[in-house]
C-alpha positions as CSV (number, residue, x, y, z in Angstrom):
1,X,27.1,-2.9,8.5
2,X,24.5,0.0,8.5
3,X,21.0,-1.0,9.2
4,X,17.6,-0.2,7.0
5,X,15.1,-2.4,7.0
6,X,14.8,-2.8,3.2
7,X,17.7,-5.4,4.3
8,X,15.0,-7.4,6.4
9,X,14.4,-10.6,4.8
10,X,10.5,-10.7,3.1
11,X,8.0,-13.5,4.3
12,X,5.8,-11.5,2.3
13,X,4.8,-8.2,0.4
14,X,1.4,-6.8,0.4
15,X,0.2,-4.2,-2.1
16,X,-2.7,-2.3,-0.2
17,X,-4.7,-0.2,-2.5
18,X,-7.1,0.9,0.2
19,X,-7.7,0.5,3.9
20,X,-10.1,-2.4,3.5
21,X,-7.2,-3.8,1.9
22,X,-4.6,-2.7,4.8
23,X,-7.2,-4.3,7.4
24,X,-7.5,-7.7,5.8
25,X,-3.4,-7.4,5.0
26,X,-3.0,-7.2,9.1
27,X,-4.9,-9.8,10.0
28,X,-3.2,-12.1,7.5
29,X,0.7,-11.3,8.5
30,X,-1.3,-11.8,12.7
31,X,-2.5,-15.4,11.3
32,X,0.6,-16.4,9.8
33,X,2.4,-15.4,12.9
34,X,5.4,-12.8,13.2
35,X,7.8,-15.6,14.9
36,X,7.3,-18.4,12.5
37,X,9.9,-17.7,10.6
38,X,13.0,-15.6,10.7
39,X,11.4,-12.8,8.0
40,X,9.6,-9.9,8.2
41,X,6.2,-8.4,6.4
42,X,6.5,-5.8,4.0
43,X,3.5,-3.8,2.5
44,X,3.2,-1.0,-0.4
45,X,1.8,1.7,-0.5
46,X,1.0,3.9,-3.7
47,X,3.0,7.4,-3.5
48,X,0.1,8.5,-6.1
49,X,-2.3,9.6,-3.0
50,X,-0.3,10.4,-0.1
51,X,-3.4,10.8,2.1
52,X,-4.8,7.4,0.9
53,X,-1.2,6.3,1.8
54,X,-0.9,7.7,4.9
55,X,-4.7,6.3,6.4
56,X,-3.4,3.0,4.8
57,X,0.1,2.9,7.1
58,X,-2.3,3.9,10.0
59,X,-4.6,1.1,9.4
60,X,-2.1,-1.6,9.1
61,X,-0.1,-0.7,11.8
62,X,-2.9,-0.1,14.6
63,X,-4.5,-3.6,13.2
64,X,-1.5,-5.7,13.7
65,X,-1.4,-4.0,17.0
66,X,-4.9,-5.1,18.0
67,X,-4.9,-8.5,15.9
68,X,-2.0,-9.3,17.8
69,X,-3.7,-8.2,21.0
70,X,-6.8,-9.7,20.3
71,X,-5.5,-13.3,20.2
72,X,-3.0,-12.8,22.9
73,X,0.2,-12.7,21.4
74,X,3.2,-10.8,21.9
75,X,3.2,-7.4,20.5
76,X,6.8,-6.8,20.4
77,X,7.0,-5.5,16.7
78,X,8.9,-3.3,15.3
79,X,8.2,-1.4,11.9
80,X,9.7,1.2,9.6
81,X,8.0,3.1,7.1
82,X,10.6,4.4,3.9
83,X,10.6,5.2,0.3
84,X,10.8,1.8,-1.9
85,X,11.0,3.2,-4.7
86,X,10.0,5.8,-6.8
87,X,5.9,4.8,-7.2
88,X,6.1,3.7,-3.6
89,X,6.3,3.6,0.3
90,X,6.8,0.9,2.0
91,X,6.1,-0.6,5.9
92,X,8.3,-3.6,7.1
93,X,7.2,-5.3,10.0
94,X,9.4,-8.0,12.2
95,X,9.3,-9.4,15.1
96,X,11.8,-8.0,17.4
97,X,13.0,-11.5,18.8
98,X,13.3,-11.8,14.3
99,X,15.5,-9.1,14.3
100,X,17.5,-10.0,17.1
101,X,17.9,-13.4,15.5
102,X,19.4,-11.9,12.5
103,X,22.0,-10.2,14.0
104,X,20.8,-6.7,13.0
105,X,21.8,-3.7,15.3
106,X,21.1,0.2,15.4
Protein backbone atom coordinates (compact mmCIF):
# COMPACT_ATOMS: atom_id res chain seq x y z
CA UNK A 1 0.00 0.00 0.00
CA UNK A 2 1.48 3.50 -0.94
CA UNK A 3 1.81 5.88 1.84
CA UNK A 4 0.32 9.76 2.16
CA UNK A 5 -0.61 10.95 5.07
CA UNK A 6 -4.12 11.95 4.14
CA UNK A 7 -4.45 8.12 5.09
CA UNK A 8 -3.40 9.05 8.83
CA UNK A 9 -6.28 8.56 10.98
CA UNK A 10 -7.64 12.37 12.37
CA UNK A 11 -7.73 12.99 16.26
CA UNK A 12 -8.56 16.23 15.08
CA UNK A 13 -8.67 19.08 12.35
CA UNK A 14 -7.92 22.54 12.92
CA UNK A 15 -8.88 25.40 10.53
CA UNK A 16 -6.23 28.26 11.22
CA UNK A 17 -7.19 31.50 9.75
CA UNK A 18 -4.22 33.33 11.14
CA UNK A 19 -1.14 32.69 13.10
CA UNK A 20 -2.71 33.65 16.47
CA UNK A 21 -4.90 30.93 15.42
CA UNK A 22 -1.87 28.35 14.39
CA UNK A 23 -0.25 29.29 17.96
CA UNK A 24 -3.18 28.53 20.11
CA UNK A 25 -3.90 25.31 17.57
CA UNK A 26 -0.15 23.92 18.69
CA UNK A 27 -0.49 24.26 22.07
CA UNK A 28 -3.81 22.42 22.03
CA UNK A 29 -2.72 19.18 19.85
CA UNK A 30 0.81 19.52 22.78
CA UNK A 31 -1.99 19.39 25.65
CA UNK A 32 -3.85 16.66 24.34
CA UNK A 33 -0.78 14.77 23.78
CA UNK A 34 0.56 13.27 20.38
CA UNK A 35 0.74 9.53 22.00
CA UNK A 36 -2.68 9.33 23.57
CA UNK A 37 -4.15 7.90 20.92
CA UNK A 38 -3.26 6.10 17.84
CA UNK A 39 -4.29 9.34 15.43
CA UNK A 40 -2.70 12.13 14.20
CA UNK A 41 -3.49 16.21 14.03
CA UNK A 42 -4.42 17.65 10.88
CA UNK A 43 -4.78 21.50 10.33
CA UNK A 44 -6.04 23.70 7.24
CA UNK A 45 -4.85 26.17 5.76
CA UNK A 46 -6.66 28.58 3.23
CA UNK A 47 -4.94 28.35 -0.38
CA UNK A 48 -6.65 31.99 -0.82
CA UNK A 49 -3.29 33.75 0.77
CA UNK A 50 -0.46 31.65 0.24
CA UNK A 51 1.81 33.88 2.27
CA UNK A 52 -0.80 33.95 5.14
CA UNK A 53 -0.58 30.15 4.56
CA UNK A 54 2.75 29.70 4.50
CA UNK A 55 3.61 31.99 8.01
CA UNK A 56 0.64 29.78 9.37
CA UNK A 57 2.50 26.19 8.57
CA UNK A 58 5.67 27.88 10.00
CA UNK A 59 3.90 28.86 13.11
CA UNK A 60 2.38 25.57 13.87
CA UNK A 61 5.09 23.57 13.21
CA UNK A 62 7.92 25.53 15.24
CA UNK A 63 5.15 25.75 18.14
CA UNK A 64 4.50 22.10 18.46
CA UNK A 65 8.18 21.87 18.38
CA UNK A 66 8.79 24.17 21.36
CA UNK A 67 5.36 23.30 23.24
CA UNK A 68 6.60 19.89 23.11
CA UNK A 69 10.03 21.05 24.31
CA UNK A 70 8.81 23.27 26.75
CA UNK A 71 6.98 20.61 28.92
CA UNK A 72 9.55 17.94 28.30
CA UNK A 73 8.11 15.65 26.03
CA UNK A 74 9.31 13.70 23.15
CA UNK A 75 9.62 15.59 20.06
CA UNK A 76 9.67 12.73 17.68
CA UNK A 77 6.94 14.10 15.24
CA UNK A 78 6.61 13.76 12.06
CA UNK A 79 4.55 16.02 9.60
CA UNK A 80 3.60 16.54 5.96
CA UNK A 81 2.26 19.48 4.41
CA UNK A 82 -0.07 18.64 0.88
CA UNK A 83 -2.88 19.85 -1.08
CA UNK A 84 -6.45 18.80 0.68
CA UNK A 85 -8.33 19.92 -1.64
CA UNK A 86 -8.97 22.51 -3.90
CA UNK A 87 -9.61 25.72 -1.23
CA UNK A 88 -6.87 24.11 0.92
CA UNK A 89 -3.47 22.83 2.34
CA UNK A 90 -3.22 20.84 4.78
CA UNK A 91 -0.41 19.75 7.79
CA UNK A 92 -0.80 16.27 9.44
CA UNK A 93 1.07 15.74 12.43
CA UNK A 94 1.75 12.09 14.23
CA UNK A 95 3.60 10.78 16.49
CA UNK A 96 6.26 8.63 15.02
CA UNK A 97 5.81 5.74 17.67
CA UNK A 98 1.68 6.53 15.99
CA UNK A 99 2.81 5.85 12.84
CA UNK A 100 4.81 2.96 13.63
CA UNK A 101 1.78 1.55 15.46
CA UNK A 102 -0.16 1.67 12.37
CA UNK A 103 1.80 -0.22 10.28
CA UNK A 104 2.59 2.62 7.81
CA UNK A 105 5.93 2.45 5.82
CA UNK A 106 7.84 4.68 3.17
Amino acid sequence: MEFHPSKIPISKTFDVKDEKQATEAAHEMVMIGFEKEDKGFKVLMSKENEKIAKRIGYTVTTTVTYALRKTKQERDVRYWTFHEDKDNYAIVFVSSKVLEKLDFSW
